[in-house]
N, C-alpha and C positions, 0 to 999 in steps of 0.2 A: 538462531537468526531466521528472518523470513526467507520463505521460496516462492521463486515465480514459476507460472506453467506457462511451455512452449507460447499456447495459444496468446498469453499478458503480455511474452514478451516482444512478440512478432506485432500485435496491434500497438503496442505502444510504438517502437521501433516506425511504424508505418505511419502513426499518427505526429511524433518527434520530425521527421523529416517535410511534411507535408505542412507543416509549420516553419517551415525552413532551420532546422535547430538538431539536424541528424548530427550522432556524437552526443547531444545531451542526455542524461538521466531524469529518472523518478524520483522525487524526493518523498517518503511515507514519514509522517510526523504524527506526533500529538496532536489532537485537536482538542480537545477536553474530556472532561468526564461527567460522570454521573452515577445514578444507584447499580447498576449495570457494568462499570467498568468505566475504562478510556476508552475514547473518539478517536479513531486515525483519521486522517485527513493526506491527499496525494497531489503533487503539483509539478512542476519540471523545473528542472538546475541544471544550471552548465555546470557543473564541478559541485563536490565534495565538499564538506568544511573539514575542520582541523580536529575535530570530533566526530566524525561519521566512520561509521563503516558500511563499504559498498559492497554489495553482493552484483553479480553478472551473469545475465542467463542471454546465449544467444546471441550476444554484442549488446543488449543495453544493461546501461546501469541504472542499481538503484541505492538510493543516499539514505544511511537513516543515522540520526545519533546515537550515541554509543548507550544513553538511559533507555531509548525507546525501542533500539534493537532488543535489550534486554525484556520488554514487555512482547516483544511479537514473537519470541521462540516460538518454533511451531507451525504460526500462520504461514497464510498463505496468497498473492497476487494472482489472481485471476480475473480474463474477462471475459463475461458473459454477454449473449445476444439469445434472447429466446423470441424477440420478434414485439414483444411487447416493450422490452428494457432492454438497454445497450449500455455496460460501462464496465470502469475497471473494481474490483469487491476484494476485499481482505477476508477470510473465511480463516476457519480453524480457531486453533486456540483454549477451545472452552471457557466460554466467556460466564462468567458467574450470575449466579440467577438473581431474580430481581425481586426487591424487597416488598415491603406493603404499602402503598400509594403510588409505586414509582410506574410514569406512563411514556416513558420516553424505550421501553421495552417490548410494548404490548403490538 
């Protein structure tokens, strides 16, 4: 299953309520794929579906379904600010190398 770090969970947490929506979760999804692997994609949920399984760091949750949890073992919810970039990054995993023409890697 994915893991969040302290720093993911507290910005999200700050940024869920500041949108009036404290109590909501994270949802990490499929977004697609390519030569490269699958695309996650993160959005906000009141609740769970009937298929997800939630993981909890710190009081937020986060929603994934039960195919997609199976693809993020491993990874990882963090978010970074280095001054240039600010946002939430999925890391880890060892995502598979990229074949011959493919640019959506580079």
């Amino acid at each position: 299953m994915i893991t969040i770090t302290d720093t993911a969970a507290e910005k999200a947490k700050q940024l869920l309520t500041a949108e009036g929506k404290a109590g909501w979760g994270l949802r990490v999804y499929t977004a697609g794929g390519g030569c490269c692997g699958p695309s996650y994609g993160m959005d906000i949920d009141e609740k769970p579906g009937d298929n997800d399984e939630v993981v909890e760091k710190n009081g937020l949750k986060v929603f994934v379904d039960k195919d997609t949890s199976k693809k993020l073992e491993g990874m990882n919810i963090d978010f970074i600010d280095d001054g240039g970039k600010q946002g939430f990054v999925i890391t880890g995993g060892g995502a598979p190398s990229c074949g011959p023409g493919c640019t959506s890697c580079e």
